[in-house]
N, CA, C and O atoms as CSV, one atom per row, in Angstrom:
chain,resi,resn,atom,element,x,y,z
A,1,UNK,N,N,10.825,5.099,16.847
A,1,UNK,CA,C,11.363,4.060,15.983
A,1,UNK,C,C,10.711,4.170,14.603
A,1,UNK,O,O,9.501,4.086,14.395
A,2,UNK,N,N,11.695,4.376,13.657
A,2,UNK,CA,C,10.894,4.438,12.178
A,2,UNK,C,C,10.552,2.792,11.687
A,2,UNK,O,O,11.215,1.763,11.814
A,3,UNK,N,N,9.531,2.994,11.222
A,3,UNK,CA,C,8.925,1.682,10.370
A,3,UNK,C,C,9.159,1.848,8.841
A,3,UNK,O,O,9.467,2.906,8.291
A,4,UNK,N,N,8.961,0.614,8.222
A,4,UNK,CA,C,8.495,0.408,6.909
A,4,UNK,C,C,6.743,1.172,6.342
A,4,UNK,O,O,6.308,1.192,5.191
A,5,UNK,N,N,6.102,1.687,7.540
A,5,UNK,CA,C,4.315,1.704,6.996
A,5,UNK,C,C,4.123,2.778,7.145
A,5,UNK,O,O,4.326,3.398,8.189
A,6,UNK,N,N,3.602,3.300,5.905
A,6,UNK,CA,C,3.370,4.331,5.545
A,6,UNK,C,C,1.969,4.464,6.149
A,6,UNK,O,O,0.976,3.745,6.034
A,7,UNK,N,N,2.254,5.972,7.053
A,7,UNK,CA,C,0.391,6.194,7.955
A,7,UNK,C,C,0.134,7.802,7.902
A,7,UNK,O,O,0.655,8.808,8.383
A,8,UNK,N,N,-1.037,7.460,6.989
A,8,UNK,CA,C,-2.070,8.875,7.143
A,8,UNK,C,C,-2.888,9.578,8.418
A,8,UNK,O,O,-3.414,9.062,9.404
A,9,UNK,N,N,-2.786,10.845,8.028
A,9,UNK,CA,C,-3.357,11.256,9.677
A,9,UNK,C,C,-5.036,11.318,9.372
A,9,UNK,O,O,-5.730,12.067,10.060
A,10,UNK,N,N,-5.584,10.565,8.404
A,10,UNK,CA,C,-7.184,9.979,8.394
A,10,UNK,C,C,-7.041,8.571,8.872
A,10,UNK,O,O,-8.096,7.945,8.971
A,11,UNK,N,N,-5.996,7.991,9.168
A,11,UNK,CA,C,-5.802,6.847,10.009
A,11,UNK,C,C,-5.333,5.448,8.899
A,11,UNK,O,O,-4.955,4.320,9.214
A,12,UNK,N,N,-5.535,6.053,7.539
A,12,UNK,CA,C,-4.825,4.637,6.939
A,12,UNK,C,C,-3.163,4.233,7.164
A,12,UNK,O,O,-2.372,5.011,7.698
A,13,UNK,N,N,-2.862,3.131,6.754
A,13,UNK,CA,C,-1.779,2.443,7.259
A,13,UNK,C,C,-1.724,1.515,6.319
A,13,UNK,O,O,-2.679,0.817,5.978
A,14,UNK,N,N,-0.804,1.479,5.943
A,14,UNK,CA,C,0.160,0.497,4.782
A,14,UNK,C,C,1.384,0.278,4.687
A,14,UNK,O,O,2.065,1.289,4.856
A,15,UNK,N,N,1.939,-0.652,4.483
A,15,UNK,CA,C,3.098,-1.017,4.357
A,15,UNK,C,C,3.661,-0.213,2.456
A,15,UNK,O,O,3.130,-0.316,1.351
A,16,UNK,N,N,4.798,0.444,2.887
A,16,UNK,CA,C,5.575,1.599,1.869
A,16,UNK,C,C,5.550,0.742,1.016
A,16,UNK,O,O,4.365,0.412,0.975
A,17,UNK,N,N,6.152,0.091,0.217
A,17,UNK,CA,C,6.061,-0.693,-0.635
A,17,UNK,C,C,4.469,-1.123,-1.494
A,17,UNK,O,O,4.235,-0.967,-2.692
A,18,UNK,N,N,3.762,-1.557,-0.687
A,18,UNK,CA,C,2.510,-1.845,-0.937
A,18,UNK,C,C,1.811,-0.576,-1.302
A,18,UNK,O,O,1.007,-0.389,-2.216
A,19,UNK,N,N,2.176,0.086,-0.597
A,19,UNK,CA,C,1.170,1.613,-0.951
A,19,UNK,C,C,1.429,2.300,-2.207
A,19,UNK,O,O,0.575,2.932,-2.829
A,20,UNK,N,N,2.953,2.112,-2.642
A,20,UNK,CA,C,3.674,2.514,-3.619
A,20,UNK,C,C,3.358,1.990,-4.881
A,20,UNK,O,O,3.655,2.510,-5.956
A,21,UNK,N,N,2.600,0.695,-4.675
A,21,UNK,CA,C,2.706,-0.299,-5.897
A,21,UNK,C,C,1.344,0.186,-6.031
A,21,UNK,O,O,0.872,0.039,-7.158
A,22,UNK,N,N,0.696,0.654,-5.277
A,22,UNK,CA,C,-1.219,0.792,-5.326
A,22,UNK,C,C,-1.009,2.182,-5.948
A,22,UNK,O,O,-1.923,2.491,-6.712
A,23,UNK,N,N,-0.115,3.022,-5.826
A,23,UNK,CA,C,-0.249,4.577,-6.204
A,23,UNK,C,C,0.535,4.600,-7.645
A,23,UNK,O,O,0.652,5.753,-8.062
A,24,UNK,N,N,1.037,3.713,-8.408
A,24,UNK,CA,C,1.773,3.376,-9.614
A,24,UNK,C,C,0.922,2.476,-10.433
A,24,UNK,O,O,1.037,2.590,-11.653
A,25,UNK,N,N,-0.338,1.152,-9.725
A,25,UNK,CA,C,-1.090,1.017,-10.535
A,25,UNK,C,C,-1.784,1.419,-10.682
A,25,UNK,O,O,-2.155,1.316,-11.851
A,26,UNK,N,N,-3.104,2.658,-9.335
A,26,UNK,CA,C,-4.007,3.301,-9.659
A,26,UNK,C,C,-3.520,4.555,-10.664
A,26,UNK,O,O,-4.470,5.161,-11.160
A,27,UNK,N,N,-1.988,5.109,-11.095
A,27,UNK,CA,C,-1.748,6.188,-11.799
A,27,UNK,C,C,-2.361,5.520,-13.204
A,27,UNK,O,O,-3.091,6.105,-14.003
A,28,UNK,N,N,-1.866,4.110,-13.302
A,28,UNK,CA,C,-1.281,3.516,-14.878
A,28,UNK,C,C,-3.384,3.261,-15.467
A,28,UNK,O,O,-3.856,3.574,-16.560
A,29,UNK,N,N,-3.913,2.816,-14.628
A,29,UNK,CA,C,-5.448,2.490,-14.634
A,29,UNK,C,C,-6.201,3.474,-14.915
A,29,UNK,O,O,-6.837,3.554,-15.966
A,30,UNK,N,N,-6.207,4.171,-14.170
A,30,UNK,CA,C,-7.016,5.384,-13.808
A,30,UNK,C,C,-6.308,6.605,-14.424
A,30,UNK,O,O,-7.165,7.486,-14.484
A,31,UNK,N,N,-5.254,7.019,-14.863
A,31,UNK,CA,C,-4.361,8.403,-15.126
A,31,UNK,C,C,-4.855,9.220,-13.484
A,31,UNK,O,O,-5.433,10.306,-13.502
A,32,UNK,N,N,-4.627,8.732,-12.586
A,32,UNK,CA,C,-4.685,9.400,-10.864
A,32,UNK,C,C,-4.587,8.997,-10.089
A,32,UNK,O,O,-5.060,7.871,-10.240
A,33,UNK,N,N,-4.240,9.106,-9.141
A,33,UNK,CA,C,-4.173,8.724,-7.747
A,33,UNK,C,C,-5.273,8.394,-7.205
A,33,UNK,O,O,-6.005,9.327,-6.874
A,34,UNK,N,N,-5.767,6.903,-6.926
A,34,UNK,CA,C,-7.149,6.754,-6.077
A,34,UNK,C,C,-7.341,5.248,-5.419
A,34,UNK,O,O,-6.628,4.289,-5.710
A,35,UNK,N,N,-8.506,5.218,-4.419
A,35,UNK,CA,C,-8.431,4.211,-3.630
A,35,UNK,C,C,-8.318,3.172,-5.367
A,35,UNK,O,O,-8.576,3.532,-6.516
A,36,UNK,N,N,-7.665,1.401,-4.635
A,36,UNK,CA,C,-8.289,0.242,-5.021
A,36,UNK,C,C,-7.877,-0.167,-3.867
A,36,UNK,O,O,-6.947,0.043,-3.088
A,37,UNK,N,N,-9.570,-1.332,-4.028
A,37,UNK,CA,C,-9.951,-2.011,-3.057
A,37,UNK,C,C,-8.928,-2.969,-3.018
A,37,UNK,O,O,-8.271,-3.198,-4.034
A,38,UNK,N,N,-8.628,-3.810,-1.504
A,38,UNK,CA,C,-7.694,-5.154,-1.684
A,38,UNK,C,C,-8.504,-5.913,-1.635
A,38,UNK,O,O,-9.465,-6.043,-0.876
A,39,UNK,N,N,-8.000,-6.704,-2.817
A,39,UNK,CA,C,-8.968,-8.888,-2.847
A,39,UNK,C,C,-8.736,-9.721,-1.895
A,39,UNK,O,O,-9.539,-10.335,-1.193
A,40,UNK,N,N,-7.477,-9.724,-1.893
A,40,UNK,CA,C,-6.679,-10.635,-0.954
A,40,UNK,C,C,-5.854,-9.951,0.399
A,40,UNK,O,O,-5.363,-8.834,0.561
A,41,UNK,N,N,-5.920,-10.878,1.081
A,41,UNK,CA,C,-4.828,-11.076,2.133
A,41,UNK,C,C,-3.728,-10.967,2.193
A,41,UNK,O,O,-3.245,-11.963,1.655
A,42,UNK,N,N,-2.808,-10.185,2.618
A,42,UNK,CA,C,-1.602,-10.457,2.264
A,42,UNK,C,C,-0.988,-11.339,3.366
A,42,UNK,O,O,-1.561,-11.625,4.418
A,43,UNK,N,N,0.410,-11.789,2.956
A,43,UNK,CA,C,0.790,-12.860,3.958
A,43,UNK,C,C,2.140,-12.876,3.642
A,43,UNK,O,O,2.582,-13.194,2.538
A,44,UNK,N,N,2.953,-12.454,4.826
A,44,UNK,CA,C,4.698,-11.792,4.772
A,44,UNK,C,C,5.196,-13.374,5.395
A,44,UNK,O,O,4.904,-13.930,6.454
A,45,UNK,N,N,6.068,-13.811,4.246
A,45,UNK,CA,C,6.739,-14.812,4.398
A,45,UNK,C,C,7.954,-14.652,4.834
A,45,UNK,O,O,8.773,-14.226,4.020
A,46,UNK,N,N,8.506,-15.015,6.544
A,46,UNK,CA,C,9.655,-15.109,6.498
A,46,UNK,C,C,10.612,-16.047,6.861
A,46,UNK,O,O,10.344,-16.965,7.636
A,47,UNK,N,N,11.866,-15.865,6.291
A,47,UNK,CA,C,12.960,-16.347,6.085
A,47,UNK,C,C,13.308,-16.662,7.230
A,47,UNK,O,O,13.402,-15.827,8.129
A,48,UNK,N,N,13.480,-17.525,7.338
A,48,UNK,CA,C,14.564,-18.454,9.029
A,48,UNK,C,C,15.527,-18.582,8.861
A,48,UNK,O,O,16.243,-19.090,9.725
């Protein structure tokens, strides 16, 4: 079954979207691709 989460075979795991937005702001910050740490929690609100 395909998912939405994007998973490395060093074992990270992220949701595609999220990972996408971390690899577009660490480009714009940094000029590269690299860890940032998360502050917060995230918390998936859904719709009923």
């Amino acid at each position: 079954m395909r998912t939405r989460n994007y998973v490395c075979v060093c074992g990270y795991e992220e949701h595609w979207d999220i990972h996408g937005a971390r690899n577009i702001l660490a480009k714009e910050l940094y000029g590269k691709m690299c860890h940032i740490p998360e502050e917060t929690k995230r918390k998936y609100l859904w719709i009923a």
